[in-house]
Structure formats: C-alpha cells, structure tokens
C-alpha positions as semicolon CSV with decimal commas, in nm:
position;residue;x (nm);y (nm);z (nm)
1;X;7,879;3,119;10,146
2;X;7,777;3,405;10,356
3;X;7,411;3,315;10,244
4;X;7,400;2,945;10,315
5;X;7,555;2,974;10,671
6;X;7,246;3,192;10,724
7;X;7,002;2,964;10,574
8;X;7,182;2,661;10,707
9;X;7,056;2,515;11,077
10;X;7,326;2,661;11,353
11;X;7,503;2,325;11,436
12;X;7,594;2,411;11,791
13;X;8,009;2,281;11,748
14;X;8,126;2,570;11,815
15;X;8,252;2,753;12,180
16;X;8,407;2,386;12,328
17;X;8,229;2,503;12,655
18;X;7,965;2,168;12,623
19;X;8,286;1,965;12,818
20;X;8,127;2,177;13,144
21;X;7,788;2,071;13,123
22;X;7,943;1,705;13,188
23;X;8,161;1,796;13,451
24;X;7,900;1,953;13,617
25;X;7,686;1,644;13,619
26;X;7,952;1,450;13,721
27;X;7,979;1,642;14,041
28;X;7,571;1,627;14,045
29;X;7,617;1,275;14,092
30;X;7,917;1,183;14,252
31;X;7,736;1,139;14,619
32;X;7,429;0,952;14,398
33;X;7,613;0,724;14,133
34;X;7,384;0,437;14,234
35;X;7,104;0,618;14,023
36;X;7,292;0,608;13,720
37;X;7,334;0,208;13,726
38;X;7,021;0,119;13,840
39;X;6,864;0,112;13,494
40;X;7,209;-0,157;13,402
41;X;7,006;-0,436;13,585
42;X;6,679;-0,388;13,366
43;X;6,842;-0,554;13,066
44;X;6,988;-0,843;13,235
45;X;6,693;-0,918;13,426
46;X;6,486;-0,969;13,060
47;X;6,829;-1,173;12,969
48;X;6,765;-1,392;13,242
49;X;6,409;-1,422;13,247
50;X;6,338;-1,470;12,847
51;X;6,656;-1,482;12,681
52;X;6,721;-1,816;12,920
53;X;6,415;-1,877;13,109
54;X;6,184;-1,876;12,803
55;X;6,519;-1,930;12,551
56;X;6,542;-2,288;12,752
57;X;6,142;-2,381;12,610
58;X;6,210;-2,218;12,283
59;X;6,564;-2,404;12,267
60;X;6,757;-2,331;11,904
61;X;6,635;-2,008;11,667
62;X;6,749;-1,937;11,349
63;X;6,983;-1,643;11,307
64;X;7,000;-1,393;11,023
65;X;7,185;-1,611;10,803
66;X;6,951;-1,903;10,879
67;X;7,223;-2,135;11,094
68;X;7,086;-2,264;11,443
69;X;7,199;-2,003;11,740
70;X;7,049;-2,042;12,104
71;X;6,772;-1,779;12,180
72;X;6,966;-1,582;12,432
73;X;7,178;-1,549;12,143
74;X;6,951;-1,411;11,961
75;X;6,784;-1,196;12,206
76;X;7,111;-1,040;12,336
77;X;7,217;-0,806;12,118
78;X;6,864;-0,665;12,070
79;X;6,888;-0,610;12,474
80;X;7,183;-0,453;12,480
81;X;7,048;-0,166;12,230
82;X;6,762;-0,160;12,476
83;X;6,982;-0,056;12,715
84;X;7,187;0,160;12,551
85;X;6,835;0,377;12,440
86;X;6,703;0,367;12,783
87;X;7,013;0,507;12,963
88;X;7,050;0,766;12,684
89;X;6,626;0,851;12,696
90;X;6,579;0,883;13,078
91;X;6,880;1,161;13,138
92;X;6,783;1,327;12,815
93;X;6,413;1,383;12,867
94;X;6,305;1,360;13,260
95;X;6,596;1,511;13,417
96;X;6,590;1,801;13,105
97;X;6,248;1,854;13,172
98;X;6,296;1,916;13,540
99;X;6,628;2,142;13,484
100;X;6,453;2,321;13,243
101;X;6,145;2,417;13,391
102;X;6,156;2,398;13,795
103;X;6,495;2,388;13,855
104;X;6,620;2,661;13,568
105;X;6,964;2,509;13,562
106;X;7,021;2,655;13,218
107;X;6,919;3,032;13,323
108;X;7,213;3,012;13,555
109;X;7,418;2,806;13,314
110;X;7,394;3,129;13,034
111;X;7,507;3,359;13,254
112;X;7,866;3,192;13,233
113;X;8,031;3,187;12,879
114;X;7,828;2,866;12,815
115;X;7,644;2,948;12,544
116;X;7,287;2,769;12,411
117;X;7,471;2,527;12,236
118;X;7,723;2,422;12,486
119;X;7,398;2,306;12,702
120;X;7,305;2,154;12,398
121;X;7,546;1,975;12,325
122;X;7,720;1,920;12,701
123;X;7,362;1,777;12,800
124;X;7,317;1,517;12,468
125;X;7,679;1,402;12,586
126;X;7,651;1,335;12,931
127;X;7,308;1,098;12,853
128;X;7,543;0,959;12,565
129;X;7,778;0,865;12,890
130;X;7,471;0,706;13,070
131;X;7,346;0,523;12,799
132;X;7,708;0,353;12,715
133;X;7,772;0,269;13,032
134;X;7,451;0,077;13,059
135;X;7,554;-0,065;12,694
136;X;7,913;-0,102;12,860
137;X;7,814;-0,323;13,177
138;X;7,577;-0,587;12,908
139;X;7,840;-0,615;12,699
140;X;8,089;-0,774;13,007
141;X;7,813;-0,967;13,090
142;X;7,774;-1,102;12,695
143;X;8,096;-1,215;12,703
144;X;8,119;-1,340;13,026
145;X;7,822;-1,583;12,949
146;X;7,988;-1,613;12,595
147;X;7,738;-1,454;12,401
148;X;7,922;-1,283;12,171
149;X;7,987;-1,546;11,879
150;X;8,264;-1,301;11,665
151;X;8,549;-1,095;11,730
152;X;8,325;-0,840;11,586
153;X;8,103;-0,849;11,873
154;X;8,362;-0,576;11,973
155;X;8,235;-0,312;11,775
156;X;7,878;-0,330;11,919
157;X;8,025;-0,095;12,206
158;X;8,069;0,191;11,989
159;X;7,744;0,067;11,776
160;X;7,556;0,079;12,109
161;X;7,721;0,478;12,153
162;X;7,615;0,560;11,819
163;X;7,245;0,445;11,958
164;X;7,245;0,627;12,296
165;X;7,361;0,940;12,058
166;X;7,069;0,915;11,854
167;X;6,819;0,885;12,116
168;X;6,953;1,135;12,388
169;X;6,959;1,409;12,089
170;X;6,593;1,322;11,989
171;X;6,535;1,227;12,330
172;X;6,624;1,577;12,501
173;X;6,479;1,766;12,133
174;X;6,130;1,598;12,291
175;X;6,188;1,683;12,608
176;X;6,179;2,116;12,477
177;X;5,876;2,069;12,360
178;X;5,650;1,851;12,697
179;X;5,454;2,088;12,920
180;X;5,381;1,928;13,226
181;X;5,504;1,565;13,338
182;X;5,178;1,373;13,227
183;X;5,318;1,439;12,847
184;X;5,575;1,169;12,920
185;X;5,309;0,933;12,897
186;X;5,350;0,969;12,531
187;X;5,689;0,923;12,545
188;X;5,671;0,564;12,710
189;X;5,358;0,494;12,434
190;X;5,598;0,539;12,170
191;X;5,937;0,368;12,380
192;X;5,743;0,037;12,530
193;X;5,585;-0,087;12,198
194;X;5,943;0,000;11,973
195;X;6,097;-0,229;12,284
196;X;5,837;-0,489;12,218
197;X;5,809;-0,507;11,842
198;X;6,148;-0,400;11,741
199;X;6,283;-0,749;11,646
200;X;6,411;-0,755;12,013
201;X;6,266;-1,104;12,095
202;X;6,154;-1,205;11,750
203;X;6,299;-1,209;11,372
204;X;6,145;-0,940;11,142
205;X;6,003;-1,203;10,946
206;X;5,760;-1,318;11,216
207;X;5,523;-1,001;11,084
208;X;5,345;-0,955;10,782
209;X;5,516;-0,844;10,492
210;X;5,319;-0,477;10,541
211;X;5,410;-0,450;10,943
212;X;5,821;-0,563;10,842
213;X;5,875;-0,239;10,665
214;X;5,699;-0,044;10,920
215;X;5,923;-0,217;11,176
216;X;6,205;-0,126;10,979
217;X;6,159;0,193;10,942
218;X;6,202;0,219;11,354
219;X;6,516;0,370;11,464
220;X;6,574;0,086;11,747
221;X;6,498;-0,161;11,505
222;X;6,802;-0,030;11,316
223;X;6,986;-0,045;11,645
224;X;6,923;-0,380;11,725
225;X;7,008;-0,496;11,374
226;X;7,330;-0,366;11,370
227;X;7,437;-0,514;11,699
228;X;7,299;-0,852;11,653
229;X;7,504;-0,877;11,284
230;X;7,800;-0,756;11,492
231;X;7,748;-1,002;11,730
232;X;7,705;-1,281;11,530
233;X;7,993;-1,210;11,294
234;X;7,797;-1,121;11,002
235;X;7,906;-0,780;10,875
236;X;7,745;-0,654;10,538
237;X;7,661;-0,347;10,345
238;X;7,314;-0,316;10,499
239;X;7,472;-0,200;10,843
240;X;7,561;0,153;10,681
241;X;7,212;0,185;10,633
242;X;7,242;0,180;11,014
243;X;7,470;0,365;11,102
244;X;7,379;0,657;10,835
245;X;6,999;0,609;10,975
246;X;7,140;0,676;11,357
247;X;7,403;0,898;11,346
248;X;7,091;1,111;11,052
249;X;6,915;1,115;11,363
250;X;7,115;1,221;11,634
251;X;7,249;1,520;11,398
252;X;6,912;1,615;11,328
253;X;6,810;1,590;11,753
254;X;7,079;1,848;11,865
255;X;7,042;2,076;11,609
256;X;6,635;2,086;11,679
257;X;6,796;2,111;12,030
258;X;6,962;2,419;12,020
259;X;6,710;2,551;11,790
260;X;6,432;2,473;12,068
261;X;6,696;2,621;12,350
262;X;6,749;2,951;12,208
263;X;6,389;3,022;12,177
264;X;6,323;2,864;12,555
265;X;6,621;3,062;12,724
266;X;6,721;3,348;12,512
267;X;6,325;3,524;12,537
C-alpha cells in the first residue's frame, strides 16, 4: 500500500484549508461583484440574437430524438454549457496567471498552513462558483422563456457544475504552464472554434461522418450533449459517458494542478 501511495499522483484532498482560498476571493470581490456577472450577459445575448433572431428564419429543428423543437430550443442548452465553461475558464487561467506570476498571491498564501494543494484546490473551486453562477442566471432565464421542455431540465444545474469543474481544473492546470500573456492566444484558438463547432448551434450530424467523431471526442461537446438531453427530457445511458468523460477530466486538471504548483512555489 505503502508503495502505491508513492507511485500514485498526490490528490490534493487532504488539509480542508482550500475553503480559505474562496473566502479570500470572496472578500477580493465583494467591492467588484459586477466583474463576476458580466460574462452572464454573453450567453443571453447569442440566445437572443441566433437562438431567436436567426431561430425565427430557421423556424422548427429536429431534436435528438427526431420530433420538431423550436431552434432556441435547441440552441439553449448548448449556451448554457457555454457559459458555464467560460465563467469557470476566465477565473481559472487569467486571474491564475496574474496571481501567480506578478502578483505572487500564492508565496504569501504558503506561508499560512495552506498548503499547495489547498490553493489547488480552493482556486479550481472558487472558478467552479463563477462558472455556476453564470450556468445559474441562464438557467432562470430558460425557464422563464420556457425553454426547458422536462422536469429534468433541473438537473442541467448540477450538469452545468460538473462542466465548470472540468474546465477550471484543466483550465487553471494550463494556466501553470503560459509564460507571458500572448500564450493565451492559444487558449482562445482552442476555446472559440470548440464554441463554434461543438454542436452548439448545429446537430452533430450536420458534419461528415470523419469530423462527428472528432467533434465528439471534445469535452464541451460532451457538455452540451448532456444538457440538451436533460433539457429535452431524454435521459439515456449515453449521458454517463458524459459525466465519466467530465468529471475524468476535472480529476485529472487538479491533480496536474498541484503537481505543476509544488514545482512553481515549493523551488
């Protein structure tokens, strides 16, 4: 046993000192809380503009189990994993980057009891927060404009944390490794095209057969297909495939996390 939990990656579970990390932001933005739900408009702005501005031209769609649904529908779900991987992304990569190399937050943070993965951890959670409150706000507005065709729709709340977990942990594990702030131009390469070609405003099955498993493979891809099922009422055993695929992911993201903050702070 002794040998495995040396082999074994340090899952960073362990002190219960991450809860300060959050509470610290919290009083970071207390005076500034209009930052945080800025980024809630972006989604409802594309609702408005395509899922009923263009959804009014493109009028019925088919849905996953080919009956006739309206396209902002359709495109809502996918919009409100959007939103739920932007809120999660931006705290977890931009605002690491800066704490961790101009404003050397952490070097303070270590001197307390906080250990490396406390700041792991405290950090993944608080752009977990951001990223479900963004997910949080779409979801009143889904249901408000009666969007949400199932009593299942429910769910996509915690769906939606489960996808600000996964990309806050990979999020801030990318974040350890940029150098200098023109690096996050490869983050938004990577973030702007999965928005675009994630089945967000089309079905999978618009693509070639070669480009659909590519698609697939994308982790917002599996985000949006879980919500959209949820939405619509249509639950099967695919949507493990989802969860396991996101929740895989976020694991994997804190642990490279710590891993990545131990050799950063602990030189």
């Amino acid at each position: 046993m002794s040998t495995l939990l040396r082999i074994a990656p340090a899952l960073p579970f362990r002190s219960g000192r991450a809860g300060r990390l959050v509470e610290r932001n919290l009083m970071v933005y207390r005076r500034t809380w209009m930052i945080i739900f800025s980024g809630f408009f972006e989604p409802l702005f594309y609702l408005a503009g395509i899922g009923f501005g263009i959804g009014s031209l493109v009028g019925s769609v088919s849905g996953p189990d080919g009956k006739a649904i309206s396209y902002a529908v359709f495109v809502a779900p996918a919009l409100m994993a959007s939103a739920a991987m932007n809120g999660a992304i931006y705290d977890s990569t931009f605002n690491i980057f800066y704490k961790l190399k101009y404003a050397r937050t952490y070097e303070a943070v270590l001197t307390t009891p906080v250990g490396v993965g406390d700041v792991a951890v405290g950090e993944v959670a608080w752009a977990l927060i951001r990223g479900s409150l963004y997910a949080l706000g779409f979801m009143v507005v889904a249901l408000v404009l009666g969007l949400v065709r199932s009593p299942l729709g429910l769910l996509a709340l915690p769906a939606a944390m489960l996808i600000g977990f996964a990309f806050a942990a990979v999020g801030m594990a990318a974040a350890t490794f940029v150098r200098k702030w023109q690096d996050f131009d490869f983050v938004q390469v990577v973030l702007l095209p999965m928005f675009l070609f994630s089945a967000t405003f089309y079905p999978l099955t618009a693509y070639p057969a070669a480009l659909q498993d590519l698609v697939a493979l994308t982790p917002l891809y599996r985000g949006v297909h879980l919500l959209r099922a949820l939405f619509l009422g249509e639950p099967g055993p695919e949507l493990l495939v989802d969860v396991a695929y996101l929740a895989a992911m976020g694991l994997v993201g804190v642990t490279i996390v710590a891993r990545r903050l131990e050799g950063l702070l602990l030189k």
